[in-house]
C-alpha positions as CSV (number, residue, x, y, z in Angstrom):
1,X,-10.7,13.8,23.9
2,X,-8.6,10.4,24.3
3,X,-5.2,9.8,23.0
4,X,-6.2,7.8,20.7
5,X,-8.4,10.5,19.2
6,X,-5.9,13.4,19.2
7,X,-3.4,10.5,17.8
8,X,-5.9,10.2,14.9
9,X,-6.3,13.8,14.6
10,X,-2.5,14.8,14.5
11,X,-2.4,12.3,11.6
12,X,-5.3,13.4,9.6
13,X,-3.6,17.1,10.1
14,X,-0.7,15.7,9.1
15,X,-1.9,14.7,5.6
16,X,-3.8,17.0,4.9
17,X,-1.2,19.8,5.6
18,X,1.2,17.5,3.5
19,X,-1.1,15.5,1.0
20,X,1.4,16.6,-2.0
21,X,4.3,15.6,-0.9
22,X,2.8,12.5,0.4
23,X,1.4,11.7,-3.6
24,X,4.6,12.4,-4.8
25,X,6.3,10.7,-2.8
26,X,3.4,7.0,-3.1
27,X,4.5,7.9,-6.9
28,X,7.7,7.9,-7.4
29,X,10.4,5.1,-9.1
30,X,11.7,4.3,-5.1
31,X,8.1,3.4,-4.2
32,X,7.8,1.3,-6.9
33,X,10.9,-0.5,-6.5
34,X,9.9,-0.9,-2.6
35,X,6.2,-1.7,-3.3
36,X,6.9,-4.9,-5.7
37,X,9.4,-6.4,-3.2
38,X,6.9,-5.6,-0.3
39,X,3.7,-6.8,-2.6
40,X,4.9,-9.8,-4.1
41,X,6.8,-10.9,-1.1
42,X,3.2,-10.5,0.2
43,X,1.4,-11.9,-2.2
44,X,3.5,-15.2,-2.5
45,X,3.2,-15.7,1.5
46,X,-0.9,-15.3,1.0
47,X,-0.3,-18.3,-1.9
48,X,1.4,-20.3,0.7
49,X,-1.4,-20.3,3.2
50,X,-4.6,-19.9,0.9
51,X,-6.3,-22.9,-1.1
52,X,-4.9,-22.8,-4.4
53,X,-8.7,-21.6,-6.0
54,X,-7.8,-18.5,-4.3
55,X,-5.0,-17.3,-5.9
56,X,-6.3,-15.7,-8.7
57,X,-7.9,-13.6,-6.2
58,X,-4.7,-12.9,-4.5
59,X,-2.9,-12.0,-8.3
60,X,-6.1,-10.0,-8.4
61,X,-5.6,-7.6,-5.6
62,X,-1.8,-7.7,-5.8
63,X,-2.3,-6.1,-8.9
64,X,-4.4,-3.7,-8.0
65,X,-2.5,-2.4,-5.1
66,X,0.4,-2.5,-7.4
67,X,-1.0,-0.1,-10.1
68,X,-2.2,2.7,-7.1
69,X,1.8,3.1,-5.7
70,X,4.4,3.6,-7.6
71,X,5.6,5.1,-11.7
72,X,4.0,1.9,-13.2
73,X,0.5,1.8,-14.1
């Protein structure tokens, strides 16, 4: 087995051994304070550099991201 593949297996172990904490942690108020600055920040830069037919598509996903981290569905 390569490094890369015990890499990928220490981190599967990794969550699975800590998949709780990890949930609570993708759900609490701090990640969803974090995750709009990181997702809108994000989501603007795609606006600047996409044709402008695409941005509902970009609101689209921004949303969606935004509604799986985070307190607010």
């Amino acid at each position: 087995m390569g490094a890369l593949d015990d890499l990928a297996k220490n981190a599967q172990e990794f969550v699975e051994e800590n998949k709780d904490k990890i949930n609570e942690a993708l759900n609490s108020e701090q990640a969803e304070e974090i995750s709009d600055k990181v997702l809108g920040a994000v989501a603007d830069t795609a606006k600047k550099v996409v044709p402008e037919e695409h941005h509902d598509k970009v609101d689209e996903v921004h949303s969606h991201l935004d509604k799986s981290i985070g307190t607010e569905p």
